[in-house]
C-alpha positions as a Markdown table, in Angstrom:
| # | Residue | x | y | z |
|---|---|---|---|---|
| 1 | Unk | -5.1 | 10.2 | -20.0 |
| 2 | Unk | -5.3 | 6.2 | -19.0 |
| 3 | Unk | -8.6 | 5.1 | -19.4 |
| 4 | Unk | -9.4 | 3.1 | -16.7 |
| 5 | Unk | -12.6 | 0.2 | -16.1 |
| 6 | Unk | -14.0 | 1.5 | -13.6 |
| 7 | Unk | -16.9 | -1.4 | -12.7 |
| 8 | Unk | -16.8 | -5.2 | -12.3 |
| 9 | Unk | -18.6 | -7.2 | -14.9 |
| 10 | Unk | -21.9 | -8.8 | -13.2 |
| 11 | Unk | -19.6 | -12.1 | -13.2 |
| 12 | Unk | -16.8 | -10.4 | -11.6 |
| 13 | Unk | -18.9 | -8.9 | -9.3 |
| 14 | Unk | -20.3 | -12.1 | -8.3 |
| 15 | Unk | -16.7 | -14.1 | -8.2 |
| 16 | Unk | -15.3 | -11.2 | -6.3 |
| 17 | Unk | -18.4 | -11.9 | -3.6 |
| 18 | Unk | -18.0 | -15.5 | -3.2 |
| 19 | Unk | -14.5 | -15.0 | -2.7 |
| 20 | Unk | -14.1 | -12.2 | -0.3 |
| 21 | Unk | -17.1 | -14.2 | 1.8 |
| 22 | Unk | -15.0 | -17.8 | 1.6 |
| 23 | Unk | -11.3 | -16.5 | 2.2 |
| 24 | Unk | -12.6 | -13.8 | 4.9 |
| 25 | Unk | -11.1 | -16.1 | 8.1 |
| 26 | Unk | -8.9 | -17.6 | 5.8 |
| 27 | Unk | -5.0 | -17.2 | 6.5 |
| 28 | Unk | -2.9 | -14.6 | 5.1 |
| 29 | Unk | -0.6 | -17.1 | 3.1 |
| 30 | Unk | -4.0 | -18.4 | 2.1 |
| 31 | Unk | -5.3 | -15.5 | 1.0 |
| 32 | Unk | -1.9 | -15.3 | -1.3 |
| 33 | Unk | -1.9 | -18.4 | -2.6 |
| 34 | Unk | -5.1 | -18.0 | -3.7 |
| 35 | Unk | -4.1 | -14.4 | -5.4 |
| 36 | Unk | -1.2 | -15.9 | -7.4 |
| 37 | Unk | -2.9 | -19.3 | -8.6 |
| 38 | Unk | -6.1 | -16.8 | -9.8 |
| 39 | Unk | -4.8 | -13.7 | -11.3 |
| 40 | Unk | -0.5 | -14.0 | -11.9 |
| 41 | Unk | 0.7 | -12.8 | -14.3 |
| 42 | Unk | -1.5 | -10.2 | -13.8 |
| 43 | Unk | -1.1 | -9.7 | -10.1 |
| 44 | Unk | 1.1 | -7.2 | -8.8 |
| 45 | Unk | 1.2 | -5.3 | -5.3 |
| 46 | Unk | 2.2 | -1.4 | -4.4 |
| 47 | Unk | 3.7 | -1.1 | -1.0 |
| 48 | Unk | 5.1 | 2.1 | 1.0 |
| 49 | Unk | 7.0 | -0.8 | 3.4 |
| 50 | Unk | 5.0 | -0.3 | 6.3 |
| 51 | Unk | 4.9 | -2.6 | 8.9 |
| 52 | Unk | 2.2 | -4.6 | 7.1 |
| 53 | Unk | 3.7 | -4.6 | 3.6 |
| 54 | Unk | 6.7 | -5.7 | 5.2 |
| 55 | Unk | 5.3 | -8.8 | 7.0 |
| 56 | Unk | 3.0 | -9.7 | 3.3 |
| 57 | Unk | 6.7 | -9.0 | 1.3 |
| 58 | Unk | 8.2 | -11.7 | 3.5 |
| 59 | Unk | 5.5 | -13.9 | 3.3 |
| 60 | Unk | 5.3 | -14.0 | -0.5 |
| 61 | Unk | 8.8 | -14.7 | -0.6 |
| 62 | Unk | 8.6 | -18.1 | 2.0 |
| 63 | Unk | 5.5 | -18.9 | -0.2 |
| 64 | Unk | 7.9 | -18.2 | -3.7 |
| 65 | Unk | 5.4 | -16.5 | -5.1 |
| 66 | Unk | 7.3 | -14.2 | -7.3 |
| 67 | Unk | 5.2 | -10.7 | -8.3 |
| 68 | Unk | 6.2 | -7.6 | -9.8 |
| 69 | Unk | 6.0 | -5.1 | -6.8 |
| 70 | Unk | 6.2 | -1.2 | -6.8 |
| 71 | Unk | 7.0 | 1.6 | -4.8 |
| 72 | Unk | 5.7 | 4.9 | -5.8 |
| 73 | Unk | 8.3 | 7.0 | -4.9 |
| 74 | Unk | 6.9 | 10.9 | -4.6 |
| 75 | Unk | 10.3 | 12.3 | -4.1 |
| 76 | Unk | 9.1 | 13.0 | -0.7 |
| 77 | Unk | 9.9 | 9.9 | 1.5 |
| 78 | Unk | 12.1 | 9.3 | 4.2 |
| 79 | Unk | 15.4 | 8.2 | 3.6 |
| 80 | Unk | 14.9 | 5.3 | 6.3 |
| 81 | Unk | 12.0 | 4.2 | 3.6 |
| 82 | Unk | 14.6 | 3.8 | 0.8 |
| 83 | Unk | 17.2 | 2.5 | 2.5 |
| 84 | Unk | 14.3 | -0.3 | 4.3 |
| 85 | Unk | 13.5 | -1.0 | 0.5 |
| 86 | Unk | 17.4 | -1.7 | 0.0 |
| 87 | Unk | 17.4 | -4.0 | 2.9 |
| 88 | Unk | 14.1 | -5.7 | 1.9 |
| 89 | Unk | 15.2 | -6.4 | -1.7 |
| 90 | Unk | 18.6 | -7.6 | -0.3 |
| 91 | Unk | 16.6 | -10.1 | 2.1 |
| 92 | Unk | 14.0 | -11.6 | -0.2 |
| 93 | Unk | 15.1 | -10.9 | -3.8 |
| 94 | Unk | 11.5 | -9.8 | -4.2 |
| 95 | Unk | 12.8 | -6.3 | -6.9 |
| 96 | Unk | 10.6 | -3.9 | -5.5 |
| 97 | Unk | 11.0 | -1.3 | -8.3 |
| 98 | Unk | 10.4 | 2.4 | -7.4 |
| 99 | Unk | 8.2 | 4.2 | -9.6 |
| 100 | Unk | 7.8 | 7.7 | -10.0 |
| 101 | Unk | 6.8 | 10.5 | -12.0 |
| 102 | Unk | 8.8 | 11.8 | -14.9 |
| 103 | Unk | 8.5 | 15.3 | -13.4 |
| 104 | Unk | 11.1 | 15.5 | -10.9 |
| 105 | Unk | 10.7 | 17.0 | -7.8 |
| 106 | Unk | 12.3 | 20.5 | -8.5 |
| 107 | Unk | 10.3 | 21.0 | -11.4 |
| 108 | Unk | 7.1 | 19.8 | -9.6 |
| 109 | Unk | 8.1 | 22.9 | -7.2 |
| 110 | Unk | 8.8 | 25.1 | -9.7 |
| 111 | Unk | 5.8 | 24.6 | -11.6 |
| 112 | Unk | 3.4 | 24.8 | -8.6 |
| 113 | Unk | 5.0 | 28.3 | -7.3 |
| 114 | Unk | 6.2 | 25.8 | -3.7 |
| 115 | Unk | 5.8 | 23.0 | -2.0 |
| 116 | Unk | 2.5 | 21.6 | -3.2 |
| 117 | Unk | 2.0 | 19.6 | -0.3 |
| 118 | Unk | 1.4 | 22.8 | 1.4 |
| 119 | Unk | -0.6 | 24.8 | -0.5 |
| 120 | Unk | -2.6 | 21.5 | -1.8 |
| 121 | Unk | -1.7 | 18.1 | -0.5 |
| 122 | Unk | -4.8 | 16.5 | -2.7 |
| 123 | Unk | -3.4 | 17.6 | -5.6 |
| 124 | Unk | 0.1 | 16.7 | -4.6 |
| 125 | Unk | -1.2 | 13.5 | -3.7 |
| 126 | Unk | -2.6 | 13.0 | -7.1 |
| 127 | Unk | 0.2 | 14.0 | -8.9 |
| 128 | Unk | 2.5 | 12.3 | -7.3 |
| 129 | Unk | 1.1 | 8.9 | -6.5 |
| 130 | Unk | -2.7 | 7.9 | -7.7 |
| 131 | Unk | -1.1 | 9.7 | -11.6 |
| 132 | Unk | 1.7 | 7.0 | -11.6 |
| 133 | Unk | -0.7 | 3.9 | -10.2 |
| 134 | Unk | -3.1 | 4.8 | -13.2 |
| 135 | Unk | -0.3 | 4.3 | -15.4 |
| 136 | Unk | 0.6 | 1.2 | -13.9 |
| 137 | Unk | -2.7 | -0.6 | -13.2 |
| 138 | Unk | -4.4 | -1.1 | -16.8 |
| 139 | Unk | -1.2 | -4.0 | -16.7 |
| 140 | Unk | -2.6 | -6.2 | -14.2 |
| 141 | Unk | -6.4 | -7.5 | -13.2 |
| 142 | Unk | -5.6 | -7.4 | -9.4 |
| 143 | Unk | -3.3 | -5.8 | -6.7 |
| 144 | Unk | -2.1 | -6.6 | -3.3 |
| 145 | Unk | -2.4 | -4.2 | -0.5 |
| 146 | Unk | -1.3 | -3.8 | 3.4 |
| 147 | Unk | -4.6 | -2.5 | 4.5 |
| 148 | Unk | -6.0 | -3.7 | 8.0 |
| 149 | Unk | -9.5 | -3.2 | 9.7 |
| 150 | Unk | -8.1 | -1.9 | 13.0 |
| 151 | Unk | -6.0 | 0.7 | 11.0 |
| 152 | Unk | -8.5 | 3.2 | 11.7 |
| 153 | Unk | -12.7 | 3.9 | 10.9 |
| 154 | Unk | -12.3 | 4.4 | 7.7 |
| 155 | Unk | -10.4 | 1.3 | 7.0 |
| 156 | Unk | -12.7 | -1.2 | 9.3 |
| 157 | Unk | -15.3 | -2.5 | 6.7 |
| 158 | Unk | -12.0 | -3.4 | 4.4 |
| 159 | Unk | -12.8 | -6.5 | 2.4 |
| 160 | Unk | -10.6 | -9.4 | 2.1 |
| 161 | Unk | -11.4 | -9.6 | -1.9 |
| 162 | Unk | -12.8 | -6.4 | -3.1 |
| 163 | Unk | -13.3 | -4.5 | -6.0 |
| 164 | Unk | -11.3 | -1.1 | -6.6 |
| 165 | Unk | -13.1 | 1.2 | -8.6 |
| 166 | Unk | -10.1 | 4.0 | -9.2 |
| 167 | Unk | -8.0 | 2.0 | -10.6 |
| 168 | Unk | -10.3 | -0.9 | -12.2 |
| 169 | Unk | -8.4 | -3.7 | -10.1 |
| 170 | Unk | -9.6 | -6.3 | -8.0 |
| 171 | Unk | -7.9 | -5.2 | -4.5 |
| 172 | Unk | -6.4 | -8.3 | -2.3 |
| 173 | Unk | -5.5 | -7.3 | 1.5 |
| 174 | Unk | -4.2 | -10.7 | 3.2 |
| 175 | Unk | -4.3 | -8.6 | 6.2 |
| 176 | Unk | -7.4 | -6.7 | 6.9 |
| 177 | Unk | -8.1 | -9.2 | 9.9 |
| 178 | Unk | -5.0 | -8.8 | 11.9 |
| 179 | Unk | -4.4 | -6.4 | 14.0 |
| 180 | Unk | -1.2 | -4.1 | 14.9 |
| 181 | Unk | -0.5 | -6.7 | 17.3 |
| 182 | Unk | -0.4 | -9.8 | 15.0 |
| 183 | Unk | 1.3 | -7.9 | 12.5 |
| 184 | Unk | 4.2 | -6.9 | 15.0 |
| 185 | Unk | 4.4 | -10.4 | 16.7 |
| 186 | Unk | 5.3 | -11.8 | 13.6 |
| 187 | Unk | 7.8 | -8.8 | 12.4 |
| 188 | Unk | 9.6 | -9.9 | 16.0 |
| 189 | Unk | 9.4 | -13.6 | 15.3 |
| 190 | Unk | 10.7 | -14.1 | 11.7 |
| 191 | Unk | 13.4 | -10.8 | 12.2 |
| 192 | Unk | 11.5 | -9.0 | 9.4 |
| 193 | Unk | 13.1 | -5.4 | 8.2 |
| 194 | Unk | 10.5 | -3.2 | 9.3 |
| 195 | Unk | 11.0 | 1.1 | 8.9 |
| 196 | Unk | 13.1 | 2.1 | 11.8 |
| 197 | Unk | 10.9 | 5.4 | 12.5 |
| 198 | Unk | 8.7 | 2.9 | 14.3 |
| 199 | Unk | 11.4 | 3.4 | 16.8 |
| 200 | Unk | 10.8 | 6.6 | 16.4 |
| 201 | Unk | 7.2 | 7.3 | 17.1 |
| 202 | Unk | 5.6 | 6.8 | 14.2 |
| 203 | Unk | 2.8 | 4.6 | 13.5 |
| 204 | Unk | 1.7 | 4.7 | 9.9 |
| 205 | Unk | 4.3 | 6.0 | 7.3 |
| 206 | Unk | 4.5 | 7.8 | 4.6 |
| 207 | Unk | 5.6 | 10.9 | 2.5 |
| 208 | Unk | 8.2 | 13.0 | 5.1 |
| 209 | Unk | 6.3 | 16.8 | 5.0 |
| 210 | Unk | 3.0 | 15.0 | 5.6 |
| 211 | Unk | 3.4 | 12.2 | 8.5 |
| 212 | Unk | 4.2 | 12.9 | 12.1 |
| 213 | Unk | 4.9 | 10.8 | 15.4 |
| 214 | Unk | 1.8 | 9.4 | 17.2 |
| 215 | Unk | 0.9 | 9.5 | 20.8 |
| 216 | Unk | -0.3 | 6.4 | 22.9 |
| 217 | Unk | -4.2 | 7.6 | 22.8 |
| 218 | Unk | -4.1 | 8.6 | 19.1 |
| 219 | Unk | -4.9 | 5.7 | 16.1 |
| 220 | Unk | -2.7 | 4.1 | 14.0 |
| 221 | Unk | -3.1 | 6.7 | 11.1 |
| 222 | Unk | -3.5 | 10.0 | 13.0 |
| 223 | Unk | -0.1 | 11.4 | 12.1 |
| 224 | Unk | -0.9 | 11.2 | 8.8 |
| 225 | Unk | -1.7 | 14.6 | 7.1 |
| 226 | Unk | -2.3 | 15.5 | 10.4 |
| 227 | Unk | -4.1 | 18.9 | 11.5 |
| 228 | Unk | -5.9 | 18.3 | 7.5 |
| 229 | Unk | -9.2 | 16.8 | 7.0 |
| 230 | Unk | -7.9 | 13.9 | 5.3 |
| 231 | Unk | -7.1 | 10.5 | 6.1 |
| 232 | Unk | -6.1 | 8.9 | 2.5 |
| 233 | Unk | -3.6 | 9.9 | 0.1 |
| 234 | Unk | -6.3 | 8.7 | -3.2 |
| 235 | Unk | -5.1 | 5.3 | -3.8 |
| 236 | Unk | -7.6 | 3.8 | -1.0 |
């Protein structure tokens, strides 16, 4: 078991409030500069190439701010999310590693009597993505994520700077003042890779037993886990 810090020191605490209140309007490449001159080395960011990683991956690269960046790979994604990460790592040179846990995904089966994601996807979750993060994050002080405001209700009080009490990490979201809009204006304008299944219907992506097409009057994340009560996978 990792043992994780789970609070901010009264002086993190503090730094992390004058922060998030100075950089809120601040721009994204801002809000990354700021990241890597404060925490690298010990800055990383975890991204399931969404549209809004993808526009933050291409940003840190113009910027030449040069992270180490993960993918947890469940065993469960969509092949056009691998091959994306290909395409992405070809483009920027960023080497996104995929991370994953040593049980494969036969064996999780096995061991669970089926498809987990069926019979628990909470568990599944936890096993398969916020189990590898907690052996990843005691190695850094701060991570970047794709997180917006407009993503959906639960998502709209998301702080620019904020403190991330799973995992014991300052949490950094360049993002969470744009919109779906801004994010694919500039996907469009600086030919970013961005998941093909967007093409396809879908609006927030993740593992492939677990995420469905949207329609128009539904929000960004409805087709996430969709017909469950749940709107996050653990890591948020």
């Amino acid at each position: 078991m990792v043992t994780i810090k789970k609070n901010p020191t009264a002086i993190q605490a503090e730094f992390i409030e004058r922060w998030n209140t100075e950089l809120d309007r601040s721009t994204p490449e801002e809000i990354l500069q700021w990241a890597y001159t404060t925490y690298s080395p010990k800055l990383t960011m975890g991204t399931a190439l969404g549209n809004s990683g993808c526009v933050i991956l291409s940003m840190l690269a113009k910027l030449n701010l040069y992270i180490p960046i993960f993918n947890l790979d469940t065993g469960y994604q969509f092949p056009e999310t691998l091959e994306l990460l290909d395409q992405i790592n070809t483009k920027y040179g960023l080497g996104i590693v995929r991370c994953s846990s040593e049980i494969s995904v036969t064996e999780f089966e096995t061991i669970n009597g089926g498809a987990l994601y069926e019979l628990d996807s909470d568990r599944c979750c936890y096993e398969r993505k916020v189990k590898v993060l907690e052996s990843i994050a005691p190695k850094y002080d701060a991570w970047i994520s794709g997180l917006r405001r407009d993503q959906s209700s639960t998502r709209a009080s998301t702080p620019v700077i904020g403190w991330d009490a799973k995992f014991g990490l300052v949490k950094i979201a360049p993002l969470a003042h744009w919109t779906n809009k801004d994010v694919w204006k500039r996907i469009v304008e600086e030919s970013i890779p961005y998941n093909k299944l967007y093409d396809q219907g879908y609006t927030s992506i993740g593992c492939k037993p677990c995420t469905r097409p949207t329609t128009a009057n539904e929000d960004e994340r409805a087709g996430r886990w969709a017909g469950k009560q749940k709107t996050e996978c653990g890591l948020h």
